[in-house]
C-alpha positions in Angstrom: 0.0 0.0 0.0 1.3 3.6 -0.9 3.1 5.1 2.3 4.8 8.2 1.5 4.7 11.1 -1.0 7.9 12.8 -3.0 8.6 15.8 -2.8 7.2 17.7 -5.9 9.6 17.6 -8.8 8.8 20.1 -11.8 7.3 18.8 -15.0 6.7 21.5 -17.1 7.3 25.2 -17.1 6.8 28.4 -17.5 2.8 29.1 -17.8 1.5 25.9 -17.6 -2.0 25.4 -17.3 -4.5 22.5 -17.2 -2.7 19.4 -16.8 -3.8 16.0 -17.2 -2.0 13.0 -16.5 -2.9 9.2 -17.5 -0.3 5.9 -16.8 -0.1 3.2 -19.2 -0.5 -0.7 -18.6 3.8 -0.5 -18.5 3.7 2.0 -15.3 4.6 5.3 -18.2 3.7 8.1 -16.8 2.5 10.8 -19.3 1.1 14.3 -18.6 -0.2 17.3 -21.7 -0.2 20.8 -20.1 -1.5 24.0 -22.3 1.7 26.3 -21.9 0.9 29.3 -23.0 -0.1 28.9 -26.9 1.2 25.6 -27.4 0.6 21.7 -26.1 3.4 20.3 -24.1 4.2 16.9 -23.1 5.9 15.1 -20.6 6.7 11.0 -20.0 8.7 9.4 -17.2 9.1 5.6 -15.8 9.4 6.6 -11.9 8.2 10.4 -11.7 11.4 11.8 -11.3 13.5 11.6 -14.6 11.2 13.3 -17.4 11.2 14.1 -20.9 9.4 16.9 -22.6 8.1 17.8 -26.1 6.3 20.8 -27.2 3.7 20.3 -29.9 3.9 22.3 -33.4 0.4 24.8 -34.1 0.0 26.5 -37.2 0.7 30.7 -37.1 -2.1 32.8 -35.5 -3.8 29.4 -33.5 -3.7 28.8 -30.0 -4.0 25.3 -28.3 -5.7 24.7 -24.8 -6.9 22.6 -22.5 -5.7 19.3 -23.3 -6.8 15.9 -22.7 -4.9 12.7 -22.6 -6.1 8.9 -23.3 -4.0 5.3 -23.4 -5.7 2.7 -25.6 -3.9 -0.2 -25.3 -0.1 1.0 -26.6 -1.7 3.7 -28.5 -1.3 7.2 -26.9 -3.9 9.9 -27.9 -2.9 14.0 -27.5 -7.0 15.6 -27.5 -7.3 19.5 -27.3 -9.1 23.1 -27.8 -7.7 24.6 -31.2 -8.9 28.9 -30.8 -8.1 31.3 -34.0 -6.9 34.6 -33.3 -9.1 37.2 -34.4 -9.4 41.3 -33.8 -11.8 40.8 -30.9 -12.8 44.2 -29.5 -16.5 45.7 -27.8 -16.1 42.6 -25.6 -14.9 40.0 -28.0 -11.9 38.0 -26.4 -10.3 37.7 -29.9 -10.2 34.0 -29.8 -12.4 31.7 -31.8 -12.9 28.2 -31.4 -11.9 26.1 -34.6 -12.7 22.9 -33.3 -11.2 19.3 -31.3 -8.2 18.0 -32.7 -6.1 14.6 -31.5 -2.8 13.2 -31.9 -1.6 10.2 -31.3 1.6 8.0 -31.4 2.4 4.3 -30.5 3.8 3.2 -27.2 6.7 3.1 -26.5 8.5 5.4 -28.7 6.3 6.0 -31.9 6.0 9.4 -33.2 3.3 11.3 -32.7 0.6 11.8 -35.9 -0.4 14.9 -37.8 -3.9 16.8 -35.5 -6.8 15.4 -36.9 -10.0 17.6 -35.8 -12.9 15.3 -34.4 -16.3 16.6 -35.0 -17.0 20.0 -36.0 -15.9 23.4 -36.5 -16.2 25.6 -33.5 -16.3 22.6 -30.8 -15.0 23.2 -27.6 -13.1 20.3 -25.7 -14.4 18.9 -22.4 -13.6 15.2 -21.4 -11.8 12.6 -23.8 -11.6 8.7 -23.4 -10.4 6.0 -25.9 -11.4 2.4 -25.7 -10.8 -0.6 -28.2 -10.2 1.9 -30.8 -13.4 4.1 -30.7 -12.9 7.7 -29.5 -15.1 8.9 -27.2 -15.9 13.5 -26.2 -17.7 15.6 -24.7 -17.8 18.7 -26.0 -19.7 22.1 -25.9 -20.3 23.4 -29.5 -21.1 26.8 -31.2 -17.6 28.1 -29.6 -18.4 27.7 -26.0 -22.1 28.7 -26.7 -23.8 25.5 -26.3 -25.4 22.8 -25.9 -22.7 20.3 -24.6 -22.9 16.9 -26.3 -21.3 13.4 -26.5 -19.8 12.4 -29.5 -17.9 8.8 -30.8 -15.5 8.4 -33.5 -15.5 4.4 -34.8 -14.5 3.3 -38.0 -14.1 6.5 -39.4 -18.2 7.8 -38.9 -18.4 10.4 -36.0 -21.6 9.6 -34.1 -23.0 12.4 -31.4 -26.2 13.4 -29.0 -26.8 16.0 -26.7 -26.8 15.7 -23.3 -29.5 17.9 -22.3 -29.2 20.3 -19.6 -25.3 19.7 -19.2 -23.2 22.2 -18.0 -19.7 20.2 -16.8 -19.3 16.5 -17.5 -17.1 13.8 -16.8 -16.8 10.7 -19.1 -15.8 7.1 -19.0 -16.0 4.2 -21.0 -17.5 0.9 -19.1 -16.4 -2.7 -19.5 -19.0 -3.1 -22.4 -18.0 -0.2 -24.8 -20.8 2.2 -23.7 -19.8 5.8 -22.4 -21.0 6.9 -18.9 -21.6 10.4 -18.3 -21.5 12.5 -14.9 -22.8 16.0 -15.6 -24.3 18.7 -14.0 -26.9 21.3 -14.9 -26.3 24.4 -12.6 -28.9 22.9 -9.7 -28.3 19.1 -10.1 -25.7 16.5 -11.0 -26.9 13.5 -13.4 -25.5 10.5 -14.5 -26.2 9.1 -18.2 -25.1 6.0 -20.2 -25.1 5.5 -23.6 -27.3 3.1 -25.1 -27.2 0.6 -28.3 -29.1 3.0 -30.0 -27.3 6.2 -29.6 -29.5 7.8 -27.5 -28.8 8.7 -23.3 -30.7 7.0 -20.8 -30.4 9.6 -17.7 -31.2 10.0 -14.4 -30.7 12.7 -11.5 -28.3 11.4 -8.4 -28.5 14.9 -6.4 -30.6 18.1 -6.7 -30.1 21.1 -4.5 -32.9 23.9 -4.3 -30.0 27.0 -3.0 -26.6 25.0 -4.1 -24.4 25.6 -7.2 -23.0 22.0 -8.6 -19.9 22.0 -10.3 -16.3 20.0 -11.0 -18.1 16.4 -11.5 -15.1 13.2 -11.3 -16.3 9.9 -12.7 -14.4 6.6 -12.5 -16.0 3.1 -12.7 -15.5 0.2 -11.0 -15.8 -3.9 -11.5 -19.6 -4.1 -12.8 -19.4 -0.3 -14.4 -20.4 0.5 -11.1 -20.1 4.5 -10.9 -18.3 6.4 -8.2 -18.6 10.3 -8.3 -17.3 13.0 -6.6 -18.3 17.0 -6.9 -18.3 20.4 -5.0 -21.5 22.4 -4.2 -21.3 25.9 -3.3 -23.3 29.4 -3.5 -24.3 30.4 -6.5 -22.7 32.4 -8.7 -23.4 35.3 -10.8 -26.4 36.4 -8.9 -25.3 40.2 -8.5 -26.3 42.2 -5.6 -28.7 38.8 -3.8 -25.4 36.7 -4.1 -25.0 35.7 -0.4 -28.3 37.0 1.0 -29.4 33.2 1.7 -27.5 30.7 2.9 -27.0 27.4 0.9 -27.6 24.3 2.5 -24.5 22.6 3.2 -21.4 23.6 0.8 -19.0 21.7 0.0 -17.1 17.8 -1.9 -19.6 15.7 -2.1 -19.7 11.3 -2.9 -22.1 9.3 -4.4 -21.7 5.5 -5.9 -24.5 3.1 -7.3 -22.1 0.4 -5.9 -25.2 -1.0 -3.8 -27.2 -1.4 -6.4 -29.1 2.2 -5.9 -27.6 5.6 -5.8 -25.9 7.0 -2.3 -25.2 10.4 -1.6 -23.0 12.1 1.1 -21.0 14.9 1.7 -17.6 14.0 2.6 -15.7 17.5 3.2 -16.6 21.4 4.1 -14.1 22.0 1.7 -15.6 23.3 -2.0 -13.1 22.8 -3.9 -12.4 20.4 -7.3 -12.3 17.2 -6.9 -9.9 14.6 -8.4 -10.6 10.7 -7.7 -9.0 7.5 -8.5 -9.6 4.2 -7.5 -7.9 0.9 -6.6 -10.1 -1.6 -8.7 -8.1 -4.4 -7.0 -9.2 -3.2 -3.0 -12.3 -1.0 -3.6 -10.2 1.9 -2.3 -11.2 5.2 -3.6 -8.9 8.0 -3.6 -9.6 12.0 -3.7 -7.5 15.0 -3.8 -9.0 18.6 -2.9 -6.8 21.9 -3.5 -7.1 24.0 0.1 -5.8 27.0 1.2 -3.5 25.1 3.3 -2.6 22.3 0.9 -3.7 19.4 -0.8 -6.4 17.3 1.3 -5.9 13.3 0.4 -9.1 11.4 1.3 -9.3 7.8 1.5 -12.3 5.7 1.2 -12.1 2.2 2.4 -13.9 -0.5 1.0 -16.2 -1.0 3.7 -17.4 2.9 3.3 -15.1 4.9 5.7 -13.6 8.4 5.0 -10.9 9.7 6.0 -8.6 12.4 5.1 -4.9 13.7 5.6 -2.6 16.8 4.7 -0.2 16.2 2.3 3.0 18.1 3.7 4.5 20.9 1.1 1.5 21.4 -1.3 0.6 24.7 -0.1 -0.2 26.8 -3.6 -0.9 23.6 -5.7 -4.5 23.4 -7.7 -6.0 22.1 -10.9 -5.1 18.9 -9.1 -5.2 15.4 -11.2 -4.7 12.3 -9.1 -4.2 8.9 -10.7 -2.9 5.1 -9.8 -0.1 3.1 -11.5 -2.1 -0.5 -12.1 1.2 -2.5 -12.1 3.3 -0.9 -8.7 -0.1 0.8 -6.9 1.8 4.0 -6.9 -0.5 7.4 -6.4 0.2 9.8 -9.1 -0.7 13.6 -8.2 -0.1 16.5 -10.5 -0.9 19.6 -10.5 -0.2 23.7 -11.4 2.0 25.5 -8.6 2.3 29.4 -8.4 4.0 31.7 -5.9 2.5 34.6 -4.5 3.8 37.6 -6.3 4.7 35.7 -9.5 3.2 35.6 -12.7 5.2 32.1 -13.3 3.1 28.8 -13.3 4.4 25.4 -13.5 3.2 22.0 -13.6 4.9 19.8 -10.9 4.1 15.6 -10.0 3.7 14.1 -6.4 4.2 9.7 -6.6 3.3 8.1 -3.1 5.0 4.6 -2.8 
């Protein structure tokens, strides 16, 4: 069982943003970072020794937000690609041209040309690959809406909106069919995709005075779902926001594992949630960004919480914690800043 965390060793830099991380069935690490207009990568065997790459873009386009998926010993690179425009009265000056992926072979394969998945103006939200087929969410009309769920197989790109979705969170189950955790602003809902394209849905927590955000879906033996999100205040409500108080903010649980949905809220802390789990044990695994550090909590396999500091993680967030299949080593990576600089960096934690 994981003991002790490393100290946390630089993986890219400068200006790093939204990282994500992924380990392959040989115990790879790999991690895609947006630094500033470009895609970056990083691999290592032990979290330690790493080795970088930064990604070509064509003149006047911007990369962001990028996703990461292993099929196999097939790597895939997913991301945002924005056109600058003149912007102005408002306008950012950034466009959205649509998803693109690369991918290379494992080990050493070099990576592919971008091909764009789906359509013009799509904006990036979760990415999964399984036996081949290419799964998304995505929010279209550049950021506008609606946010939908879209597969690539055999070269025909299938897709169907998810309705009311605001945030998702995707996997892929042990029979090919996409699982969706989502919320909708007052509520967090759980869909599946079904042999005929279409969603079957259904609503695992609704709050009357809570905002629902930062959903994180893994599955389980069975598909079974475990789910983790924050509720807070709402936002954007002008001079009312904070004249009533919300129920009871904060990271909240919730697992079909019984057979029927189970909600609880496992921490005051709002804050994003990141979750793994130990398919092997049953024990789930959650990192929350505080003001004093990362919180690790633990959740055995007979339903207990509980939850520790990790030492030397003040100023660490966008956190993304994931577990090495072959040693049962805790991956956690995440952006650092330092008050009073504009430099942001992209640093990994292993606990063995």
């Amino acid at each position: 069982m994981p003991t002790v965390w490393s100290k946390a060793r630089v993986v890219l830099s400068p200006n790093c943003w939204n990282p994500a991380a992924t380990i392959d069935d040989a115990g790879s690490i790999h991690v895609v970072a947006a630094c500033r207009t470009r895609i970056r990568y990083a691999t290592s065997k032990d979290g330690k020794e790493w080795r970088t790459a930064t990604f070509s873009r064509p003149a006047h386009r911007l990369e962001v937000e990028p996703q990461i998926a292993v099929d196999g010993s097939t790597l895939y690179v997913a991301f945002t690609r924005l056109r600058e425009t003149e912007g102005g009265c408002g306008d950012s000056g950034l466009e959205d041209i649509g998803v693109y992926y690369r991918s290379r072979s494992l080990p050493s394969g070099r990576w592919s040309r971008p091909v764009r998945l789906g359509a013009a103006g799509d904006r990036l939200q979760s990415f999964r690959v399984v036996d081949g087929v290419i799964h998304e969410t995505y929010v279209a009309h550049d950021g506008q809406g609606p946010v939908s769920y879209g597969s690539l197989s055999g070269g025909t790109f299938r897709s169907v909106r998810i309705p009311g979705a605001v945030q998702t969170s995707l996997r892929v189950g042990d029979d090919g069919r996409a699982r969706i955790a989502y919320t909708t602003g007052d509520s967090i809902r759980y869909a599946i995709a079904r042999r005929d394209g279409r969603l079957s849905t259904r609503t695992i927590f609704k709050s009357n005075d809570m905002q629902l955000t930062a959903p994180s879906l893994v599955l389980g033996a069975g598909n079974r779902a475990y789910l983790a999100w924050n509720a807070h205040e709402p936002w954007g409500g002008g001079c009312t926001d904070g004249a009533e108080p919300v129920s009871k903010p904060g990271t909240y649980f919730g697992t079909d594992a019984t057979g029927t949905w189970r909600v609880k809220r496992i921490s005051k802390v709002v804050a994003v949630p990141s979750l793994t789990l130990d398919g092997s044990t049953g024990r789930l695994y959650v990192a929350l960004a505080t003001d004093g550090g990362v919180r690790e909590m633990t959740r055995r396999a007979n339903g207990r919480w509980s939850g520790t500091r990790i030492p030397r993680t003040r100023h660490l967030d966008q956190l993304v914690v994931r577990r090495d299949g072959v040693t049962g080593h805790l991956l956690l990576v995440g952006i650092r800043w330092s008050e009073g600089s504009d430099a942001v960096e992209i640093v990994a934690l292993v606990k063995s």
